[in-house]
C-alpha positions in Angstrom: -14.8 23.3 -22.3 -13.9 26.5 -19.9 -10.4 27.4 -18.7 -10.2 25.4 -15.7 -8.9 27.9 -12.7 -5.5 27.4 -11.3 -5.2 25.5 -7.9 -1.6 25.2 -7.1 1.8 25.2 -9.2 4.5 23.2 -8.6 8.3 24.3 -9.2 10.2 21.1 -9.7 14.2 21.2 -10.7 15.0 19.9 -14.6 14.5 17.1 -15.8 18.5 16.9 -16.4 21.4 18.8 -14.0 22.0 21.6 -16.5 18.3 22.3 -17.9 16.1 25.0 -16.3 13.3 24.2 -13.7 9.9 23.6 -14.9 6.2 25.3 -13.9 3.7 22.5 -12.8 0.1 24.8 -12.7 -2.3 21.8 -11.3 -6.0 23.2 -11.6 -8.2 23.7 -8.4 -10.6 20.4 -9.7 -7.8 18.2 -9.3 -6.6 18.9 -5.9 -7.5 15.8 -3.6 -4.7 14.1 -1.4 -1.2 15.0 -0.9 0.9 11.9 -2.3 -1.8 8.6 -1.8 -4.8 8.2 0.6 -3.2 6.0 3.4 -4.4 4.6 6.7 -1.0 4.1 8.4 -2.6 2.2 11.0 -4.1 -0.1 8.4 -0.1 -0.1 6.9 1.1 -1.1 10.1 -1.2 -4.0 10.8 -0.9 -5.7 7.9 3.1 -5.1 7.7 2.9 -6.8 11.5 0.4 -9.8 11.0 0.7 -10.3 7.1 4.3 -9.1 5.8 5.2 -8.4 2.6 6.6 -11.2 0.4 8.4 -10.6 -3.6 6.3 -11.5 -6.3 8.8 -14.0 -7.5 8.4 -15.9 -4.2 4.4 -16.1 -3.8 3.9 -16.4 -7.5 6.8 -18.5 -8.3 4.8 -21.0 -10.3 3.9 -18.5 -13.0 7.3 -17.4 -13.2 8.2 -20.5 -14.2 5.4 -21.6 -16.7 6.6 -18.0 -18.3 10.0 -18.9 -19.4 8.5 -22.1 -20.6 5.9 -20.3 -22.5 7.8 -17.9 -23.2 10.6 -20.3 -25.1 7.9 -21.2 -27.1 6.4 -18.7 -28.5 9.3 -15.6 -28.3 12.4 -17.6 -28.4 14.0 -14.2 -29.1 12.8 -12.5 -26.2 13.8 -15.6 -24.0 17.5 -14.9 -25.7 17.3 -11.3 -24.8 16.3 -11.9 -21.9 19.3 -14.6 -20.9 21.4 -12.0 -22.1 20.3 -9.3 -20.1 20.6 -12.2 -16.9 24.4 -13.0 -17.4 25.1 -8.8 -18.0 23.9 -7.7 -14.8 24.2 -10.1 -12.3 27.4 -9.5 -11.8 26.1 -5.9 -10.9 23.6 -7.4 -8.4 26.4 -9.1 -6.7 28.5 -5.5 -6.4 24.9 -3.3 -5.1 24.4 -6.3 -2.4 28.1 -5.7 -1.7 27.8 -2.3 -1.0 26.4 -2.5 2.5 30.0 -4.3 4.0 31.5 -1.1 3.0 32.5 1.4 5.4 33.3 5.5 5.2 36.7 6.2 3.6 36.9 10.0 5.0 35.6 11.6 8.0 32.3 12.7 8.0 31.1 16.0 6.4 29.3 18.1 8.5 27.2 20.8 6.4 24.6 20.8 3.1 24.5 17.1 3.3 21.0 17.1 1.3 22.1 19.2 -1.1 25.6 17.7 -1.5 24.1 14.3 -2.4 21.0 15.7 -4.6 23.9 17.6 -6.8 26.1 14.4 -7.0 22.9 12.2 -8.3 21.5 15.0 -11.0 25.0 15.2 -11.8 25.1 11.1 -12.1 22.3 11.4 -14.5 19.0 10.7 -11.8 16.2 13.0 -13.3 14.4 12.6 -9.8 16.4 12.9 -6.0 14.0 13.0 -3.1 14.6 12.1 0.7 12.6 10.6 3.4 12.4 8.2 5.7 13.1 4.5 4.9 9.5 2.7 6.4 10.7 -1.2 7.0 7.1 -1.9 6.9 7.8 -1.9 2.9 10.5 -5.2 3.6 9.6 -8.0 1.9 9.9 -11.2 4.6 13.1 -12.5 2.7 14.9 -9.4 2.5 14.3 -8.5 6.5 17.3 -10.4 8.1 20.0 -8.9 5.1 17.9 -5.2 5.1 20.8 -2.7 7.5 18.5 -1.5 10.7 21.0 1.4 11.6 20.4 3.3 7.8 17.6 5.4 8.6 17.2 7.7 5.8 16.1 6.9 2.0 17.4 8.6 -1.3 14.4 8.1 -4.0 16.2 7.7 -7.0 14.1 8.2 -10.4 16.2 7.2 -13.8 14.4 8.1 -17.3 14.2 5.0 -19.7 14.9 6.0 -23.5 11.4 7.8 -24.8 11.6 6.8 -28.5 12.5 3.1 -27.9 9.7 3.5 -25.2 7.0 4.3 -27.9 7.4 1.0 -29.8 5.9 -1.0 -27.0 5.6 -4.1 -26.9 8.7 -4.7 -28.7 11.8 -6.2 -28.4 13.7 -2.6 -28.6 11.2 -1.5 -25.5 12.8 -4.1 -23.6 16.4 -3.8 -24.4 15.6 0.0 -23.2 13.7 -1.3 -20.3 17.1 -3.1 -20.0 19.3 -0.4 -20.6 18.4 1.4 -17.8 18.5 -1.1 -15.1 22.4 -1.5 -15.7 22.5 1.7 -15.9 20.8 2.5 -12.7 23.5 -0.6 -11.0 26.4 1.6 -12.3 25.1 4.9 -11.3 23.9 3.4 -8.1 27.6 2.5 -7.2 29.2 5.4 -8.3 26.6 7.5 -5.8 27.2 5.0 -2.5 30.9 5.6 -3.5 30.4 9.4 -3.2 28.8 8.8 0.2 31.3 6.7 1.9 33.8 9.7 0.7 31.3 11.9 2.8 31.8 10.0 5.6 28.8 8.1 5.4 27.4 4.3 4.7 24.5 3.3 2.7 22.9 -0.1 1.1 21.0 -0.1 -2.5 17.7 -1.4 -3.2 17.3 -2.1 -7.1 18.0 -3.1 -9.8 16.4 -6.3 -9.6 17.6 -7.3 -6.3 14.8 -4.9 -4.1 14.3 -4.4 -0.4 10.3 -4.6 -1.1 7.8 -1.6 -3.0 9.7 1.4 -3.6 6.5 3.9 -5.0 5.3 4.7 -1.3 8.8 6.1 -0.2 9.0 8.0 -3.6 5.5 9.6 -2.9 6.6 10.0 0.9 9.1 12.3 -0.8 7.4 14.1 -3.4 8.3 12.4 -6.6 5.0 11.9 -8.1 1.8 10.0 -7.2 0.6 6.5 -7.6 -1.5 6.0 -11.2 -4.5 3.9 -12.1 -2.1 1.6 -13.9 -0.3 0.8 -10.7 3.1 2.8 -11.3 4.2 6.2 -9.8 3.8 8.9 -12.5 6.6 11.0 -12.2 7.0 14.7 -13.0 9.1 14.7 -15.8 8.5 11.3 -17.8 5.7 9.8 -15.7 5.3 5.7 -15.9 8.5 6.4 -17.8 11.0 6.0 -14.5 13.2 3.2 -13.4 13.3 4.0 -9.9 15.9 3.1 -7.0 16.6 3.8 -3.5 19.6 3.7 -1.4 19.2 4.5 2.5 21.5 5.5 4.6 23.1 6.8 8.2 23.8 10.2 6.1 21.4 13.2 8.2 18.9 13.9 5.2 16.5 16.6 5.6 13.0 14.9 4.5 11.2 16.0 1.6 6.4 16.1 1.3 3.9 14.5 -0.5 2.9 16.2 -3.3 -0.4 16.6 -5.0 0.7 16.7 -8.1 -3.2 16.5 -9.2 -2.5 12.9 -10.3 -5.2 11.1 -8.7 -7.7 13.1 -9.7 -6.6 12.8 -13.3 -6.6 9.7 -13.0 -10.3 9.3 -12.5 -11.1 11.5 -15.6 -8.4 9.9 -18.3 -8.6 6.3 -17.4 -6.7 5.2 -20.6 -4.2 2.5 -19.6 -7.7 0.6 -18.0 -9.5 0.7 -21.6 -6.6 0.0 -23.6 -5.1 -2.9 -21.5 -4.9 -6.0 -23.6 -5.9 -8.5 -20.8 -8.5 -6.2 -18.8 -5.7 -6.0 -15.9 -6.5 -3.1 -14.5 -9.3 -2.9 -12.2 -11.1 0.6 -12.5 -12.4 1.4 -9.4 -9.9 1.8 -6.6 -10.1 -0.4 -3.3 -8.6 -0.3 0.4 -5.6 -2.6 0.1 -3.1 -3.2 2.9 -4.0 0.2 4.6 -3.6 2.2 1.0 -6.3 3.2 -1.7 -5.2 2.0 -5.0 -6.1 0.2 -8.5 -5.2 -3.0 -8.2 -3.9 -5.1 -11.0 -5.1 -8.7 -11.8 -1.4 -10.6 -12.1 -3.3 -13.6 -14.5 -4.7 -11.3 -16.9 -1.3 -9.3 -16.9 1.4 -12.0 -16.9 0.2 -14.1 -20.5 -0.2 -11.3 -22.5 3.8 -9.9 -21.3 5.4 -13.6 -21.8 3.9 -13.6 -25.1 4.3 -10.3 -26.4 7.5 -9.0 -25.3 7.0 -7.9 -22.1 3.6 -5.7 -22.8 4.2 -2.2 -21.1 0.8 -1.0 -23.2 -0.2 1.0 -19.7 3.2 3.0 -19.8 2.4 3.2 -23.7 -1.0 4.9 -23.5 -0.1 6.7 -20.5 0.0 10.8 -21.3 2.1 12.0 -18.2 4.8 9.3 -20.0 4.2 10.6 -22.9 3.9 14.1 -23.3 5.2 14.8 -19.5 3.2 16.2 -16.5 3.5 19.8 -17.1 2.2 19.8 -21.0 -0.6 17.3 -19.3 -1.5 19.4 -16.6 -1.0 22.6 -18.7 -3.5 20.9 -21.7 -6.0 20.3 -18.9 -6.2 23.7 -17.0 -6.6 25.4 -20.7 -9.2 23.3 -22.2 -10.4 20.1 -19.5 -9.5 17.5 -21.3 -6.8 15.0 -21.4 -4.1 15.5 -23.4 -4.3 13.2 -26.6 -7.2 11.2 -25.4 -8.7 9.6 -28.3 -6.1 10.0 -30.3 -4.3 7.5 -32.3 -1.2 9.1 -31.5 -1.3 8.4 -27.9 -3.8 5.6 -28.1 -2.8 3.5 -30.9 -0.8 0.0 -30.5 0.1 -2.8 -32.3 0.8 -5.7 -30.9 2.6 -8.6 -32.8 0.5 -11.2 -34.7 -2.7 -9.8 -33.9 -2.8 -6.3 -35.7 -3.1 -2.9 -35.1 -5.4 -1.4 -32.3 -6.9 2.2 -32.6 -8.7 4.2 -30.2 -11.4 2.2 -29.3 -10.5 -1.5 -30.6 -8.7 -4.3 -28.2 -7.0 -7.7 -29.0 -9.4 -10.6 -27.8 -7.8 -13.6 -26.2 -9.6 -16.8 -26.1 -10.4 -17.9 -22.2 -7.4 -20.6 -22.3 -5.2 -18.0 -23.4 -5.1 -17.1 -19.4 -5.0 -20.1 -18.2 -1.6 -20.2 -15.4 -0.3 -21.7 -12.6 -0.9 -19.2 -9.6 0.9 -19.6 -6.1 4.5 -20.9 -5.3 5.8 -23.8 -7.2 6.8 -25.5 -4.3 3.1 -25.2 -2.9 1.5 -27.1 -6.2 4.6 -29.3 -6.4 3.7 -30.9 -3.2 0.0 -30.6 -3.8 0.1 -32.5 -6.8 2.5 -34.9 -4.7 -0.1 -35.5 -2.4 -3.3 -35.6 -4.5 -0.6 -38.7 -6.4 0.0 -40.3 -3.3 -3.6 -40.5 -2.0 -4.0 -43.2 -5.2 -0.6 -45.4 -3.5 -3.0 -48.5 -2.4 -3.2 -48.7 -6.3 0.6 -48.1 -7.2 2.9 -50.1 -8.3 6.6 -49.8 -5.7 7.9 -48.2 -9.2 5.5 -45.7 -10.3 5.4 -45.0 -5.9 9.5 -44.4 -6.8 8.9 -42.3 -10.1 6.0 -39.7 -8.2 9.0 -38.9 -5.8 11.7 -38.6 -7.9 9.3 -36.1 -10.1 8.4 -34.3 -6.4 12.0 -34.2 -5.9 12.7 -32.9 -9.3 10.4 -30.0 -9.3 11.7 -29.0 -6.3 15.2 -28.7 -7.3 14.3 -27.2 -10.8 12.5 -24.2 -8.2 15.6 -23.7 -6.0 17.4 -22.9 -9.5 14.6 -20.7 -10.4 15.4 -18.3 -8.0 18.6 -17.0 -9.6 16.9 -16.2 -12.5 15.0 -13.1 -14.0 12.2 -15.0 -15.7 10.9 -11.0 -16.3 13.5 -8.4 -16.7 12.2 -6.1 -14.5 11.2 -8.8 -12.0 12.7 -9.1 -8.4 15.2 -11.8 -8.2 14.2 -14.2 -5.7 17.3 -14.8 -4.0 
């Protein structure tokens, strides 16, 4: 195909503090929206009349038929898993600390921004951006312990090992995935500890224990844009990036949308939506909560991650994670194609007990293989009460006893749920 003609580029710092910036050329095809289509009306309607809850409150019920399934059929993973539970908990309990903490030094006056973005590239953060912190992204749980007087974010983007990356789904892909969360809670620290020298407070969203949705704050400040597979795609490692925010009273100056040419791309390479294993991702893009997106389809995702090691195929297949946005982009403009597409080398997976996959070929599940509990656990368990107690007039006073002591039971066996990470990158729901 032609030399596609050059739109925009994009100068973005490197990827690491002491490696030189890097040339994003975006061609003039690709150029659509700056950061994600939004009606912030829409956004603020919903936030008002339908707030936001955690995953591992509405969907509770799957979380727990996953460990069970999970124990079953990947005892390993459930091992690795508990491991990775009783390592960084003790971490959650520090970040959630954090916001008691006041300033141990009088407050700097000058380069604030620039101050803070050289402590976290130093730190390790391959991505610092600024913006506002939007409350309408709270989940309902989080709203009474969420500060109200830290009005400023700091997008924090932390690269998860590429090699170990490339052998998803595997058990190594998680210990990375892992990795990088408790390495995110240390770095985390070590930044609101640089803060408080400055003179300023802050309170940490992530790892694990999050405030709500963190990709429409990183977008808000120009840290990629939001992918078909439903993850931001970051300059540097795209799908690749663990990502974190602290706000703060510190006076940040506010960093733009992007167009990165991501959305457009995303129209042409569609990959992670024909390679998915359980058809997850919806192709066409719909108006949801005020924002265009792809949305995912949780009980086509959820089976195939409990029984094959967390999944992670759409960060797999992804080109932006793999080759990074600026040989994507750079591929495209010379030629018009996607970088790797069809290629074994991007495309190719193997997923445990059902073979290899090339370009082309997907794993087939049987119709039961998706089958779920959906909603909270405490919803069915009381549904399940009732629909046992409309049959009482034929009960016995003992079985009557026994349906309540199994209500009772199952709700107990919930409220211990929520201190666990039935996934490891899942939201606590505590």
């Amino acid at each position: 195909m032609p030399k596609r003609k050059l739109g925009i580029e994009i100068k973005r710092s490197g990827r690491l503090d002491n490696e030189n910036d890097v040339v994003i050329p975006v061609a003039s095809d690709l150029l659509k929206v700056e950061g994600i289509p939004t009606r912030d009306a829409e956004v603020s309607y919903y936030s008002r009349e339908f707030p936001l809850e955690s995953f591992a409150v509405t969907e509770s019920a799957s979380a727990i038929w996953s460990e069970k399934e999970r124990n079953k059929v990947s005892p390993e993973t459930s091992r690795l898993y508990k491991a990775y539970q009783d390592e960084i908990m003790p971490w959650v309990q520090k970040i959630r600390d954090v916001s008691t903490k006041l300033p141990t030094s009088q407050k700097v006056s000058s380069n604030i921004t620039e101050l803070v973005k050289d402590k976290a590239k130093e730190l390790g953060y391959g991505e610092v951006g600024f913006t506002k912190f939007d409350r309408r992204y709270i989940y309902s749980s989080r709203k009474d312990e969420v500060k109200r007087d830290l009005p400023n974010a700091i997008c924090l983007a932390y690269e998860q090992d590429f090699i170990r990356t490339q052998t998803i789904p595997s058990l190594d892909a998680e210990r990375a995935q892992g990795d990088a969360y408790l390495e995110q809670a240390k770095l985390s620290l070590k930044l609101s500890e640089f803060l408080l020298s400055i003179g300023y407070r802050s309170q940490i969203s992530g790892p694990v224990w999050h405030f709500g949705p963190l990709i429409p704050m990183f977008v808000q400040s120009g840290l990629g844009q939001l992918g078909v597979n439903g993850q931001l795609l970051s300059p540097h490692f795209g799908s690749r990036a663990r990502l974190q925010i602290l706000i703060t009273d510190a006076p940040l100056e506010h960093d733009v949308p992007i167009d990165y040419g991501i959305y457009k791309l995303c129209e042409t390479c569609q990959i992670c939506f024909m390679r998915c294993p359980g058809k997850a991702i919806q192709a066409q893009r719909v108006w949801y909560r005020g924002v265009e997106k792809n949305k995912l389809i949780h009980r086509r995702c959820r089976p195939v991650m409990t029984r094959y090691s967390g999944c992670g195929i759409c960060i797999k297949v992804c080109p932006v994670q793999k080759y990074g946005m600026a040989e994507v982009m750079n591929h495209y403009l010379e030629t018009g194609e996607i970088l790797g597409k069809g290629t074994e080398n991007l495309e190719g997976y193997e997923i445990p007990g059902k073979g290899y996959f090339p370009p082309g070929k997907v794993p087939a599940f049987d119709r039961e293989f998706f089958d779920m509990p959906t909603g909270s656990e405490e919803e069915i368990a009381l549904s399940d009460f009732n629909n046992a107690m409309d049959l009482s007039s034929d009960l016995t006073d003992n079985e009557k006893e026994e349906i309540w002591r199994e209500f009772q039971n199952r709700l107990m066996n919930d409220r211990e749920k929520k201190t666990t990470i039935v996934d490891m990158g899942m939201d606590i729901n505590i």
